[in-house]
C-alpha positions as a printed NumPy array, in Angstrom:
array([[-30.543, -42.381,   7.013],
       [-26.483, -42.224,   7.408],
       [-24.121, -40.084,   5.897],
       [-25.467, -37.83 ,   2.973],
       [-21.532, -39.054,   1.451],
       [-18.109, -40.859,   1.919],
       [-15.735, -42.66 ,   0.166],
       [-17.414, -46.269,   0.082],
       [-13.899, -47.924,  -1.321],
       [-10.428, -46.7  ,  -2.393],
       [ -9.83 , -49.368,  -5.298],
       [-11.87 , -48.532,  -7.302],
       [-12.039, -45.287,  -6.027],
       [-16.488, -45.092,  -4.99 ],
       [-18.056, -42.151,  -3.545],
       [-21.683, -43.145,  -2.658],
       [-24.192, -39.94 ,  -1.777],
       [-27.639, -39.839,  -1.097],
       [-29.837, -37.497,  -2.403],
       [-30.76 , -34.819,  -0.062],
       [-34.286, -32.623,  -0.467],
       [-32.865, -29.555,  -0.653],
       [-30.858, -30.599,  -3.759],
       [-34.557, -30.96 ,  -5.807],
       [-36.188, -28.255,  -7.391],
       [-40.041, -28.   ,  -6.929],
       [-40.728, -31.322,  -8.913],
       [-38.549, -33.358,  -6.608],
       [-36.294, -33.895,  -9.167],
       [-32.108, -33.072,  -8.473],
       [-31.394, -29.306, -10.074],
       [-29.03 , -29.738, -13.377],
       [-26.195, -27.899, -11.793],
       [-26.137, -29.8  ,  -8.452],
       [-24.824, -32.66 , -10.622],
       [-21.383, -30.413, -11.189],
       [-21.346, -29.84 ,  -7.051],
       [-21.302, -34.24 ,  -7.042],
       [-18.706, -34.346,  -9.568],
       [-16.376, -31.974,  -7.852],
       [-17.104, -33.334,  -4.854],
       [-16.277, -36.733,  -5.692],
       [-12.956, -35.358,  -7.681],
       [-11.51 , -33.399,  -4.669],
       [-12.127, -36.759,  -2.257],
       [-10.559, -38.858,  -4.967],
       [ -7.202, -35.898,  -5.1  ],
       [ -7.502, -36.211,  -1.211],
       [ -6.575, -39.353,  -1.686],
       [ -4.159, -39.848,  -4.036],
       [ -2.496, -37.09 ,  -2.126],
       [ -2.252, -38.726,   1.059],
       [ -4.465, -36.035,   2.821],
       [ -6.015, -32.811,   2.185],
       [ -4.862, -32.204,  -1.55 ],
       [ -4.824, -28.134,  -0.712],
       [ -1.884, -29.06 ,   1.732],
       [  0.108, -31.371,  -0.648],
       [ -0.292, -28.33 ,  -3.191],
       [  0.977, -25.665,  -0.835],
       [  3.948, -27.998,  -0.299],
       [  4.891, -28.149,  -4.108],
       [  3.961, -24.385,  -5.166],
       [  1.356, -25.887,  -7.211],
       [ -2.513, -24.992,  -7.822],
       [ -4.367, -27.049, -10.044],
       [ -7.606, -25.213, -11.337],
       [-10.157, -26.609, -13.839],
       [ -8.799, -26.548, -17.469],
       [-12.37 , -28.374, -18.658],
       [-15.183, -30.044, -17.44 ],
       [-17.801, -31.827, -18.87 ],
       [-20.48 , -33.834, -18.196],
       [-23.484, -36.237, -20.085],
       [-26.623, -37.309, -18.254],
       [-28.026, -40.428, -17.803],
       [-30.856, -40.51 , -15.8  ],
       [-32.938, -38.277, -13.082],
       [-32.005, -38.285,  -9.427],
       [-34.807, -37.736,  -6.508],
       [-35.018, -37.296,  -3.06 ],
       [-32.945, -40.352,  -0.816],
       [-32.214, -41.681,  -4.085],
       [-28.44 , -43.709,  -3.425],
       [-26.001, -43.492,  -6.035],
       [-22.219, -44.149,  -6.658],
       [-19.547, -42.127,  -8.474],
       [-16.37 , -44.362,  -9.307],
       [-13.431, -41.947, -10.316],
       [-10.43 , -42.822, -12.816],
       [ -7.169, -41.526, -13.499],
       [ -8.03 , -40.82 , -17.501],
       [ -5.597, -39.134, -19.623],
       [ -2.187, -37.521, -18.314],
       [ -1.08 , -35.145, -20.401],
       [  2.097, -32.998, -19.569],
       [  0.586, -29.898, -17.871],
       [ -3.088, -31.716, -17.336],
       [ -5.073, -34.804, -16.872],
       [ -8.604, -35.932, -16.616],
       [-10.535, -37.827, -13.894],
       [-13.177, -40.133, -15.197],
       [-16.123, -39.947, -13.004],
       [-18.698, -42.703, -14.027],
       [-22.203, -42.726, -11.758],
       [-24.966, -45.37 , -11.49 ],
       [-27.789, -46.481,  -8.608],
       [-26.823, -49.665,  -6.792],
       [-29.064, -51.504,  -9.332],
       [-26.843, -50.152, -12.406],
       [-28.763, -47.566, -13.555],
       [-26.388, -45.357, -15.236],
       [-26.644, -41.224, -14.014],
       [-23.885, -39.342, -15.571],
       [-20.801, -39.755, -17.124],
       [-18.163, -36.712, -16.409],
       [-14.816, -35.809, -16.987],
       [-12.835, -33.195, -14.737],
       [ -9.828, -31.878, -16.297],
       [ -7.028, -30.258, -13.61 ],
       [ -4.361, -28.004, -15.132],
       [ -0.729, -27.637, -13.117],
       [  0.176, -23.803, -12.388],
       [  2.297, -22.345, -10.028],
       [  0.432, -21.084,  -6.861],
       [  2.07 , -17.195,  -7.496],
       [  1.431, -17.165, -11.279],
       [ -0.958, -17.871, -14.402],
       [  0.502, -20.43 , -16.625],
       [  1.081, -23.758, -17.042],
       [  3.998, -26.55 , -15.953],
       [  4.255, -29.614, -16.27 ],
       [  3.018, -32.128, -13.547],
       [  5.439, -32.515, -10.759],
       [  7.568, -35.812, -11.057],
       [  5.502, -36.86 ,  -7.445],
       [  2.331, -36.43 ,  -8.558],
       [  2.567, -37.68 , -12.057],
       [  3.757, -40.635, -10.17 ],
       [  0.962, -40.973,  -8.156],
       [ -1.286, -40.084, -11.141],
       [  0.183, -43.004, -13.554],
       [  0.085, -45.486,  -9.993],
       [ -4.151, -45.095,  -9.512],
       [ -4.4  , -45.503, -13.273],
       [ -2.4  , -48.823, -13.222],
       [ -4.739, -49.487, -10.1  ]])
Protein backbone atom coordinates (compact mmCIF):
# COMPACT_ATOMS: atom_id res chain seq x y z
CA UNK A 1 0.00 0.00 0.00
CA UNK A 2 3.23 2.48 0.35
CA UNK A 3 4.03 4.84 2.84
CA UNK A 4 1.18 5.66 5.42
CA UNK A 5 2.92 9.63 4.69
CA UNK A 6 5.62 11.91 3.05
CA UNK A 7 6.04 15.06 1.69
CA UNK A 8 4.56 14.52 -1.97
CA UNK A 9 6.05 18.18 -3.17
CA UNK A 10 7.91 21.14 -1.58
CA UNK A 11 6.20 24.02 -3.74
CA UNK A 12 3.39 23.93 -2.74
CA UNK A 13 4.33 22.41 0.26
CA UNK A 14 1.82 18.59 0.01
CA UNK A 15 1.84 16.04 2.60
CA UNK A 16 -0.24 13.08 1.26
CA UNK A 17 -1.27 10.24 4.13
CA UNK A 18 -3.30 7.38 3.91
CA UNK A 19 -5.66 6.45 6.27
CA UNK A 20 -4.57 3.74 8.51
CA UNK A 21 -7.28 1.28 10.51
CA UNK A 22 -6.20 1.92 13.66
CA UNK A 23 -6.93 5.67 13.22
CA UNK A 24 -11.04 4.65 12.94
CA UNK A 25 -13.16 4.25 15.74
CA UNK A 26 -15.62 1.24 15.68
CA UNK A 27 -17.67 2.69 12.65
CA UNK A 28 -14.63 2.85 10.44
CA UNK A 29 -14.78 6.30 10.43
CA UNK A 30 -11.21 8.55 11.41
CA UNK A 31 -11.58 9.60 15.41
CA UNK A 32 -12.15 13.64 15.63
CA UNK A 33 -8.90 14.17 17.38
CA UNK A 34 -6.68 12.12 15.01
CA UNK A 35 -7.38 15.00 12.60
CA UNK A 36 -5.14 17.42 15.12
CA UNK A 37 -2.24 14.41 15.06
CA UNK A 38 -2.46 15.11 10.72
CA UNK A 39 -2.31 18.70 11.16
CA UNK A 40 0.69 18.71 13.39
CA UNK A 41 2.14 16.28 11.56
CA UNK A 42 1.97 17.96 8.38
CA UNK A 43 3.10 21.45 10.25
CA UNK A 44 6.33 19.99 11.82
CA UNK A 45 7.34 18.36 8.10
CA UNK A 46 6.50 21.69 6.54
CA UNK A 47 9.01 23.63 9.69
CA UNK A 48 11.44 20.70 8.78
CA UNK A 49 11.61 22.15 5.81
CA UNK A 50 11.72 25.56 5.83
CA UNK A 51 14.40 24.92 8.37
CA UNK A 52 16.67 23.06 6.29
CA UNK A 53 16.42 19.88 8.54
CA UNK A 54 15.05 18.78 11.72
CA UNK A 55 13.36 22.14 12.95
CA UNK A 56 14.19 20.95 16.84
CA UNK A 57 17.95 21.36 15.75
CA UNK A 58 17.63 24.78 13.95
CA UNK A 59 15.77 25.85 17.31
CA UNK A 60 18.46 24.64 19.67
CA UNK A 61 20.85 26.64 17.47
CA UNK A 62 18.92 30.03 17.95
CA UNK A 63 17.73 29.57 21.77
CA UNK A 64 14.36 29.47 20.43
CA UNK A 65 11.18 27.12 21.16
CA UNK A 66 8.19 27.75 19.34
CA UNK A 67 5.06 26.17 21.14
CA UNK A 68 1.41 26.42 19.98
CA UNK A 69 -0.08 29.93 20.67
CA UNK A 70 -3.60 28.61 18.82
CA UNK A 71 -4.90 26.07 16.81
CA UNK A 72 -7.88 25.56 15.10
CA UNK A 73 -9.48 23.55 12.85
CA UNK A 74 -13.09 23.21 10.57
CA UNK A 75 -14.18 19.92 9.04
CA UNK A 76 -15.07 19.11 5.81
CA UNK A 77 -15.75 15.76 5.25
CA UNK A 78 -15.28 12.05 6.91
CA UNK A 79 -12.09 10.09 6.41
CA UNK A 80 -12.10 6.01 6.34
CA UNK A 81 -9.86 3.34 6.24
CA UNK A 82 -6.99 3.63 3.02
CA UNK A 83 -8.78 6.66 2.25
CA UNK A 84 -5.70 9.08 0.39
CA UNK A 85 -5.71 12.58 1.15
CA UNK A 86 -3.43 15.71 0.83
CA UNK A 87 -2.62 18.53 3.27
CA UNK A 88 -1.01 21.64 1.39
CA UNK A 89 0.57 24.00 4.11
CA UNK A 90 0.98 27.97 3.81
CA UNK A 91 2.96 30.50 5.40
CA UNK A 92 -0.37 32.65 6.64
CA UNK A 93 0.04 35.57 8.78
CA UNK A 94 3.50 36.73 10.39
CA UNK A 95 3.02 38.61 13.11
CA UNK A 96 6.01 39.87 15.31
CA UNK A 97 6.26 37.15 18.02
CA UNK A 98 3.85 34.53 15.91
CA UNK A 99 2.55 33.31 12.67
CA UNK A 100 0.10 30.88 11.29
CA UNK A 101 0.46 27.91 8.89
CA UNK A 102 -2.49 27.38 6.65
CA UNK A 103 -3.11 23.77 6.32
CA UNK A 104 -5.84 23.15 3.59
CA UNK A 105 -6.83 19.14 3.00
CA UNK A 106 -8.81 17.46 0.18
CA UNK A 107 -8.94 13.64 -1.53
CA UNK A 108 -7.18 13.49 -4.88
CA UNK A 109 -10.65 14.05 -6.46
CA UNK A 110 -11.07 17.55 -4.52
CA UNK A 111 -13.10 16.66 -1.92
CA UNK A 112 -12.40 19.15 0.66
CA UNK A 113 -11.51 17.48 4.54
CA UNK A 114 -10.47 20.19 6.80
CA UNK A 115 -9.32 23.47 6.83
CA UNK A 116 -6.74 24.31 9.89
CA UNK A 117 -4.65 26.87 11.08
CA UNK A 118 -1.52 26.23 13.44
CA UNK A 119 -0.34 29.20 15.17
CA UNK A 120 3.63 28.96 16.54
CA UNK A 121 4.66 31.52 19.16
CA UNK A 122 8.69 32.52 19.45
CA UNK A 123 10.07 32.04 23.18
CA UNK A 124 13.31 31.59 24.40
CA UNK A 125 14.20 27.86 25.05
CA UNK A 126 15.18 28.84 29.09
CA UNK A 127 12.12 31.09 29.65
CA UNK A 128 8.21 31.79 29.27
CA UNK A 129 7.60 34.77 27.17
CA UNK A 130 7.54 35.97 23.98
CA UNK A 131 10.24 37.61 21.25
CA UNK A 132 10.04 38.48 18.29
CA UNK A 133 10.86 36.08 15.32
CA UNK A 134 14.51 35.81 14.68
CA UNK A 135 15.66 37.98 11.60
CA UNK A 136 16.57 34.15 9.90
CA UNK A 137 13.53 32.71 10.29
CA UNK A 138 11.23 35.55 9.59
CA UNK A 139 13.22 35.47 6.47
CA UNK A 140 12.55 32.17 5.66
CA UNK A 141 8.93 32.62 6.84
CA UNK A 142 8.17 35.79 4.41
CA UNK A 143 10.40 33.57 1.42
CA UNK A 144 7.68 30.26 1.47
CA UNK A 145 4.89 32.84 1.62
CA UNK A 146 6.19 34.67 -1.54
CA UNK A 147 6.59 30.95 -2.81
Amino acid sequence: MGAVEYVASRRPFVVRRRVRWGECDPAGVVYTGRFTDYLLSAVMLFMDDLMGGPSEQYRAAHGIQTPCKGMSLMFQSALWPADVFEMHVRVGEIRSSSFDLLVTAAKPDGTPVFEGKFSPICIPAAERRSIPIPPDLKSRLEAAERA
